[in-house]
C-alpha positions as CSV (number, residue, x, y, z in Angstrom):
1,X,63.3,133.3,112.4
2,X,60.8,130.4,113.5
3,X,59.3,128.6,111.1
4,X,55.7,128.0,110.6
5,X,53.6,124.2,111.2
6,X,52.7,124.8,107.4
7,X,56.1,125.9,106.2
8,X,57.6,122.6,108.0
9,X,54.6,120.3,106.4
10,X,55.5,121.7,103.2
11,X,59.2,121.5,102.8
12,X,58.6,117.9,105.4
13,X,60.6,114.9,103.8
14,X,60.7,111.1,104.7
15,X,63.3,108.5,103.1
16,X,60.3,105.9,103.1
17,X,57.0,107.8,102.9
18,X,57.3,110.8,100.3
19,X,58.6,108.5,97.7
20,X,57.6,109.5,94.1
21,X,55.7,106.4,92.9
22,X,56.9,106.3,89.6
23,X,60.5,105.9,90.7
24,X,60.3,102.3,91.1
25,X,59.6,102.2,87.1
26,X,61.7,104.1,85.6
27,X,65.5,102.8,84.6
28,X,67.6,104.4,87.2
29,X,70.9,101.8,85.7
30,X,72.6,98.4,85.7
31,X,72.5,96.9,89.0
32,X,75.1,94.4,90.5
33,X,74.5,92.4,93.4
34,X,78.1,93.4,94.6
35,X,79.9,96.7,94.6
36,X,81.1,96.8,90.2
37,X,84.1,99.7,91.3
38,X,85.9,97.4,93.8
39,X,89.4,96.1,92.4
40,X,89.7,92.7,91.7
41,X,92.9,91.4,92.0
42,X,94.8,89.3,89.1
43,X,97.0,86.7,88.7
44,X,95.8,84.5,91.1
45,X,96.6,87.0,94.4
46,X,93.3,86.5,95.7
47,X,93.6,83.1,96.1
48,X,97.2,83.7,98.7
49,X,97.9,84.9,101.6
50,X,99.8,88.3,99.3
51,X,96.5,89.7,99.6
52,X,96.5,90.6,103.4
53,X,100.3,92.1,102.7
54,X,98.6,93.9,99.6
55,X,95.7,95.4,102.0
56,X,98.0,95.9,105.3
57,X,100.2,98.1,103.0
58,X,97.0,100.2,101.7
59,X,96.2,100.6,104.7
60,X,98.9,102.4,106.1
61,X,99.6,104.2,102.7
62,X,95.7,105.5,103.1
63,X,96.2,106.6,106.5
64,X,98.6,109.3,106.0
65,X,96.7,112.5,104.6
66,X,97.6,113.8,101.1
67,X,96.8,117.6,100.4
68,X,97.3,119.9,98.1
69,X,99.2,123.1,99.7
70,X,100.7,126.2,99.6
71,X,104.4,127.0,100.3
72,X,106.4,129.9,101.7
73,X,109.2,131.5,100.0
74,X,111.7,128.3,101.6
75,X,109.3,125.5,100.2
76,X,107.8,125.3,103.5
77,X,104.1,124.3,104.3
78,X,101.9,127.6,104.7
79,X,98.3,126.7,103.9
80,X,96.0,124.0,102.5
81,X,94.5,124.9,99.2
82,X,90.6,125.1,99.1
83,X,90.7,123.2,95.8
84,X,88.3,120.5,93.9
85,X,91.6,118.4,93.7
86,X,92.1,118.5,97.4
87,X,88.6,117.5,97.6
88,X,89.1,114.6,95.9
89,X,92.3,113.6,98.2
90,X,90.9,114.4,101.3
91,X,86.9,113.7,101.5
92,X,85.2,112.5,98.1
93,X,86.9,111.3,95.5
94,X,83.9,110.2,93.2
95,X,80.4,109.2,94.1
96,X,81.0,106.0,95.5
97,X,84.9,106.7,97.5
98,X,85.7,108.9,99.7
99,X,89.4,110.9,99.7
100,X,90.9,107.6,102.2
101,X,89.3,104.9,100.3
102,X,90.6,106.1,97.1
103,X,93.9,106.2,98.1
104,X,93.6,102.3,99.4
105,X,92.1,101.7,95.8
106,X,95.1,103.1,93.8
107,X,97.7,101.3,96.7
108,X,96.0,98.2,96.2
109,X,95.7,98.3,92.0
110,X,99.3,99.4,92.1
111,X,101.0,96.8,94.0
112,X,99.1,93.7,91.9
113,X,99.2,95.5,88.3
114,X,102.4,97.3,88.8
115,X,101.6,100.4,87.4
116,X,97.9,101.9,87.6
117,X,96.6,105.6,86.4
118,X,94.8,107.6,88.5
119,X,92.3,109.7,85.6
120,X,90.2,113.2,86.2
121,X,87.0,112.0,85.4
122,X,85.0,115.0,85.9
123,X,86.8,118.5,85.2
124,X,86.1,122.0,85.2
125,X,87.8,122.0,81.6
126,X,89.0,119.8,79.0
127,X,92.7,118.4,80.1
128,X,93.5,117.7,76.4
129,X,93.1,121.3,75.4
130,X,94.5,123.4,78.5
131,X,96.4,122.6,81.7
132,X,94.2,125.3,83.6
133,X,91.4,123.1,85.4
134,X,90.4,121.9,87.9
135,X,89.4,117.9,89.3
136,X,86.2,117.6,90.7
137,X,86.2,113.9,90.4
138,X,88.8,111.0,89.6
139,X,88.7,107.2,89.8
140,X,91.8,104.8,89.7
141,X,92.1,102.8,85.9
142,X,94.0,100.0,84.6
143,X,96.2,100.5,81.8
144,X,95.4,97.9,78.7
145,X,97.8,99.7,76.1
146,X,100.9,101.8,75.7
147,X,101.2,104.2,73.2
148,X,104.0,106.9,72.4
149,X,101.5,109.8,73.8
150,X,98.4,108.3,74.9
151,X,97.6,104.8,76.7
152,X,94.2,102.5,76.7
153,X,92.3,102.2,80.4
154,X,89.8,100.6,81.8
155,X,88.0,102.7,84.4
156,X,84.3,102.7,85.6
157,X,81.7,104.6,84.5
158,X,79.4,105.3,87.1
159,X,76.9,107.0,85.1
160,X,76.5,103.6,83.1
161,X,77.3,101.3,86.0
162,X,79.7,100.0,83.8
163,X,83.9,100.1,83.5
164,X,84.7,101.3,80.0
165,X,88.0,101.5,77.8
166,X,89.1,104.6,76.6
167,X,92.6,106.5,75.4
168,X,93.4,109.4,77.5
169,X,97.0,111.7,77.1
170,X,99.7,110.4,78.9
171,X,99.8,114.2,80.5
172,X,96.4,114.1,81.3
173,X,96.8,111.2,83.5
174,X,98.9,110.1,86.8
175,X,100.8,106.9,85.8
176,X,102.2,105.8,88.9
177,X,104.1,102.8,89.1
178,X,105.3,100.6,91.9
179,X,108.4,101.5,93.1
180,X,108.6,97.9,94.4
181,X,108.5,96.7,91.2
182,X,110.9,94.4,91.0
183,X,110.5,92.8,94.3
184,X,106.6,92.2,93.3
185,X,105.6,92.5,90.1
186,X,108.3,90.9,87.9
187,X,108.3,87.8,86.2
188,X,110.4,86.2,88.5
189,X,110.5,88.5,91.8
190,X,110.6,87.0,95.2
191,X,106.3,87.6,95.3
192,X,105.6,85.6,92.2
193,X,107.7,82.9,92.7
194,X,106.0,82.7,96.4
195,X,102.8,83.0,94.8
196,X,103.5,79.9,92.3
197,X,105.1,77.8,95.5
198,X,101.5,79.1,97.5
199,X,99.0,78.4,94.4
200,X,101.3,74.6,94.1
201,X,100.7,74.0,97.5
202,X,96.7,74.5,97.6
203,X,96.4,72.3,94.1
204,X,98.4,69.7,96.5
205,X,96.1,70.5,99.6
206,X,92.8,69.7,97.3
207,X,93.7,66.5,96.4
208,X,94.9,65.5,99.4
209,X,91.2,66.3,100.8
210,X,89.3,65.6,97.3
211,X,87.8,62.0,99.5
212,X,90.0,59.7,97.1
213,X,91.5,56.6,98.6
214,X,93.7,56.2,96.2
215,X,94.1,52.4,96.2
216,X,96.2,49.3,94.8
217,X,94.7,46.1,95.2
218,X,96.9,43.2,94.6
219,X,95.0,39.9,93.2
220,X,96.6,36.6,94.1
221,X,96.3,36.2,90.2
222,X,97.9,37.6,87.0
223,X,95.8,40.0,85.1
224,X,97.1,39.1,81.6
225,X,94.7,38.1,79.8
226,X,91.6,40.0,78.5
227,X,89.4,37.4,80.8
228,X,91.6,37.9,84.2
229,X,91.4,42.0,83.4
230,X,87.3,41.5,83.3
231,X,87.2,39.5,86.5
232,X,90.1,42.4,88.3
233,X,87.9,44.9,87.4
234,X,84.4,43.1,88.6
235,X,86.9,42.8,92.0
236,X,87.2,46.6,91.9
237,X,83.9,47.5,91.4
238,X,82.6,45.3,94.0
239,X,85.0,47.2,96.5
240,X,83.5,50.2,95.6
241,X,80.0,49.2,95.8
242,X,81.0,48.3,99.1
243,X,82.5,51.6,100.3
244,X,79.7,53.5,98.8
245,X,76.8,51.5,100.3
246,X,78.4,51.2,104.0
247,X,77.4,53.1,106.2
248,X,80.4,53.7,107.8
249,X,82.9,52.7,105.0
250,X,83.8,49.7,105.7
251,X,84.8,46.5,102.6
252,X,86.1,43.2,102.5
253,X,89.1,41.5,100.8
254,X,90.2,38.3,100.6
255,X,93.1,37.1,102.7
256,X,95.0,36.4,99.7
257,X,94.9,39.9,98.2
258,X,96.5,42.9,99.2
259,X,95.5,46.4,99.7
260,X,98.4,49.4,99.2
261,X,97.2,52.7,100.1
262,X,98.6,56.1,98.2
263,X,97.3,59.1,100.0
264,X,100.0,59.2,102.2
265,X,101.3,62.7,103.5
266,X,104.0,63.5,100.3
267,X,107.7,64.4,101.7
268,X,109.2,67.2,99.7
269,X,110.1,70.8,100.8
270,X,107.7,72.9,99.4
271,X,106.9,74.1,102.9
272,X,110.2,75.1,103.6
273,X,110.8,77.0,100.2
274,X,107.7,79.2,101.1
275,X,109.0,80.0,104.6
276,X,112.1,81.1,103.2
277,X,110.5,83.1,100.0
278,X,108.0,84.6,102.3
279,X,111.2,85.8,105.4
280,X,112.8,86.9,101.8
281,X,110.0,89.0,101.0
282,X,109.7,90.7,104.2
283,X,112.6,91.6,104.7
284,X,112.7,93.4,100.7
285,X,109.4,95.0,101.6
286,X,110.4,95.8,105.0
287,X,108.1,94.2,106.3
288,X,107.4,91.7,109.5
289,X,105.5,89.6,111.2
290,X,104.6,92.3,114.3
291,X,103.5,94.6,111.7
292,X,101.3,92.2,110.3
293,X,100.0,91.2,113.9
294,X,100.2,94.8,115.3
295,X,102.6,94.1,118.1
296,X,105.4,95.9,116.2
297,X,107.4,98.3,118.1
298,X,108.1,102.3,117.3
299,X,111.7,101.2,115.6
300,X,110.2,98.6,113.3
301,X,107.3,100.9,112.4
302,X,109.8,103.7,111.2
303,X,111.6,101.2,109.4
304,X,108.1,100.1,107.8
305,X,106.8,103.5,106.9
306,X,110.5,104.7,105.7
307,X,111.4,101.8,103.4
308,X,107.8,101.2,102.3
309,X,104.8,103.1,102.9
310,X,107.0,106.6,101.8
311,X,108.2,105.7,98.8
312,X,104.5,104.6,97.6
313,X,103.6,107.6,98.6
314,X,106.1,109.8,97.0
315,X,105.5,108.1,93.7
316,X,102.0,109.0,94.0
317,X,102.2,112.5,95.0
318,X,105.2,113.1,92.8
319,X,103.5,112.0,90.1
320,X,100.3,114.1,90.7
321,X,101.8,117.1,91.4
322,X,103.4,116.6,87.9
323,X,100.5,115.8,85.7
324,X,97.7,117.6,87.9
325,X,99.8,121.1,88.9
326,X,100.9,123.4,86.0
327,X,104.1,125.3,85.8
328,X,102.3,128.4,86.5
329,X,100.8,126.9,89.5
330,X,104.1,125.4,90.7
331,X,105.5,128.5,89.9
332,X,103.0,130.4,92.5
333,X,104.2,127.6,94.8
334,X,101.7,125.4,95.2
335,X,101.8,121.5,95.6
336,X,100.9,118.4,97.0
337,X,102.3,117.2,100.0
338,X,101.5,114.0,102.2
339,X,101.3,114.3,106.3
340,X,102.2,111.9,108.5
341,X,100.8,112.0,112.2
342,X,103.6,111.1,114.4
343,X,101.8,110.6,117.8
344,X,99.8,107.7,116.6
345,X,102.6,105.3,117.1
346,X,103.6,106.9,120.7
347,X,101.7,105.3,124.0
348,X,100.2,107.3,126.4
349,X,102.5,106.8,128.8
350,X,104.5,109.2,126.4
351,X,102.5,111.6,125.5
352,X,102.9,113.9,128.8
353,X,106.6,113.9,128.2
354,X,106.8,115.3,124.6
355,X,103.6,117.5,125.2
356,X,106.0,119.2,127.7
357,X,108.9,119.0,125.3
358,X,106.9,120.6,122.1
359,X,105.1,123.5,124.5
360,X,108.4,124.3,126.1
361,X,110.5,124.7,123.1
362,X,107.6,126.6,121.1
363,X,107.1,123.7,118.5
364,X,103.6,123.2,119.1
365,X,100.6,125.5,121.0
366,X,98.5,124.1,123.9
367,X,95.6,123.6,121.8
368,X,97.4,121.5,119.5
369,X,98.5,119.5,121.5
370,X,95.2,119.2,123.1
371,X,94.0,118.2,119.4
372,X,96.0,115.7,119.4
373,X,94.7,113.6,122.4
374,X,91.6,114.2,121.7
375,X,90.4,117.1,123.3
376,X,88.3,120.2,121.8
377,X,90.4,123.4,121.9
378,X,90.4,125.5,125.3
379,X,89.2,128.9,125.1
380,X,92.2,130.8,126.5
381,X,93.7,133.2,124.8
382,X,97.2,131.6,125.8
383,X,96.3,128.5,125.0
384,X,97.0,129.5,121.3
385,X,100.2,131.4,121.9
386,X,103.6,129.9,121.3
387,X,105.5,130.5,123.9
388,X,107.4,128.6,127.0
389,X,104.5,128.8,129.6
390,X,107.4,128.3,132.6
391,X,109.1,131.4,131.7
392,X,107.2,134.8,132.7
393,X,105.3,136.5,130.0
394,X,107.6,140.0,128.6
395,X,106.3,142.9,129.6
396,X,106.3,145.9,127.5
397,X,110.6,146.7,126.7
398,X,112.9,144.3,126.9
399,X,114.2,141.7,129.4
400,X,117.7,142.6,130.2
401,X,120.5,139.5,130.6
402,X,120.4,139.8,134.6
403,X,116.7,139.6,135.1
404,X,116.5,136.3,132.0
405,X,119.5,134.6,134.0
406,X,117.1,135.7,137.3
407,X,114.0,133.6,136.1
408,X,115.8,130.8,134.6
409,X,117.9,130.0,137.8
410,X,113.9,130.7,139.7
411,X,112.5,128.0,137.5
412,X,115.8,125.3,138.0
């Protein structure tokens, strides 16, 4: 039906022009010159290079979809759920993450708190009360205080701009925590004690480069008495005046005196104990240098994604499909399950080779595979059947022994 010109100037609406006036007056909330939701991270992580093996880690963790699903009869995937929770893992999480970036937020918390709790802010009823509802919202918190039943979080607010603490059931809540916690988060793990050795280092760095000269000076007199200690400090002061008013700082001694300098380069092996806590951690995390770098090949990013990146995301998903799915909905087998794509680590020069393989042995249609490099579905009818394509299509009865051993020596 076309619209009219004075239907479309009517219902007509620009970002910039058809601005209510009074909305610059009016308290719309707090503001923050940067984003108030984004972790920060404790314990002096920020400040070493364990953030970019925090993030790299998220990363990968956030990649891999999580959705909540329905299974057959053998606990095998049939559907995804149209569901408020699998909104909330797989497009918008809250009103200022998306499904991806929430996942990268809990990864992240997780790994530098050690255990982090992933609340239902916004539900369709009240989680202390029943177990039937559903999550239209949730935001990653950090746990304060334990308590036999309940525990304390901080989580933000963004109706009052603001992160709040409140007390929330333990069974209302997904406590997830790092399965790596005693590589990174204890006391005295491999990561902290390469944190302490990195945080040493950089106090070491800054006065190094702090523009100190760091000098003796050695007067061709002894400074014992209270008069020689005047005239040894009237000598140092006049160095100094000399240093700070030259232009290119430049002083004079006296031949008999002589000058020891400090700031020397200091010979202990604190480099060498971070080398060899940092190869340590790697290889606990599973973790190396080609990952880091992206020049890892497919072995080492198995190795990666079994020994690290799945058993994040198992505690996760475990751990939701405890708290957020009831027995009754388990029991009508639903779940939540995490996908892994696994042609993003093959090269093209691959792909041909198990496209052929996955058609041929009715593993995968035409059209996904087309999908999966990137190209919209064809409009075939057999494109969507799963069948070998170099065998002849049946016709109406059945195919006797002779005429199947017929066609397969015919395509040999």
């Amino acid at each position: 039906m076309e619209v009219s010109v004075g239907s479309r100037l009517k219902h007509a609406w620009n970002a910039f022009f058809n601005r209510d006036p009074t909305v610059y007056y009016r308290n719309i909330g707090t503001s923050y010159g940067s984003r108030p939701d984004r972790p920060r991270l404790t314990r002096g992580n920020e400040r070493s290079i364990v953030t970019s093996v925090y993030n790299r880690i998220a990363m990968d963790a956030a990649a891999i979809n999580i959705q909540h699903v329905r299974l057959d009869d053998n606990g095998r995937f049939l559907s995804t759920i149209e569901s408020g929770l699998n909104n909330c893992l797989t497009l918008e999480a809250n009103v200022d993450q998306t499904g991806r970036a929430f996942i990268q937020d809990v990864v992240v918390s997780m790994l530098d708190e050690g255990c982090v709790a992933i609340i239902p802010v916004d539900t369709t009823d009240n989680p202390e009360v029943t177990g039937s509802y559903d999550i239209e919202t949730m935001r990653t918190g950090k746990i304060l205080e334990w308590y036999p039943q309940h525990i304390k979080v901080r989580v933000y607010n963004d109706r009052t701009g603001q992160k709040e603490d409140i007390i929330i059931q333990k069974n209302a809540a997904a406590i997830i925590e790092n399965p790596l916690y005693a590589v990174v988060n204890e006391p005295s793990s491999t990561m902290q004690r390469l944190i302490r050795k990195l945080n040493l280092l950089d106090a070491i760095d800054e006065q190094s480069g702090s523009g100190k000269l760091d000098l003796i000076i050695q007067l061709p007199y002894v400074v014992k008495t209270e008069m020689s200690r005047r005239r040894a400090e009237q000598r140092r002061k006049d160095i100094e005046d000399q240093l700070a008013g030259s232009k290119y700082g430049i002083a004079y001694a006296d031949g008999s005196e002589k000058i020891t300098q400090l700031n020397r380069a200091v010979e202990n092996n604190l480099m060498a104990q971070i080398e060899y806590l940092t190869s340590m951690l790697y290889s606990q995390l599973g973790i190396t240098q080609s990952i880091l770098d992206g020049t890892a090949d497919d072995k080492t990013m198995l190795n990666y994604h079994n020994r690290t990146i799945e058993p994040i995301l198992s505690a996760i998903v475990d751990e939701m499909k405890r708290k957020f799915l009831t027995k009754t909905a388990r029991s009508q087998m639903q779940s939540i399950w995490f996908f892994q794509d696994p042609f993003k680590l093959v090269p093209v020069s691959e792909i041909s080779e198990i496209a052929d393989k996955f058609t041929r042995n009715e593993i995968m249609t035409s059209n996904e595979i087309r999908q999966v490099i990137g190209m919209k579905p064809s409009e075939d009818p057999k494109a969507d059947e799963l069948r070998n394509k170099n065998l002849s299509a049946p016709t109406g009865g059945e195919t006797s022994d002779a005429e199947e051993t017929e066609v397969k020596f015919q395509n040999e």
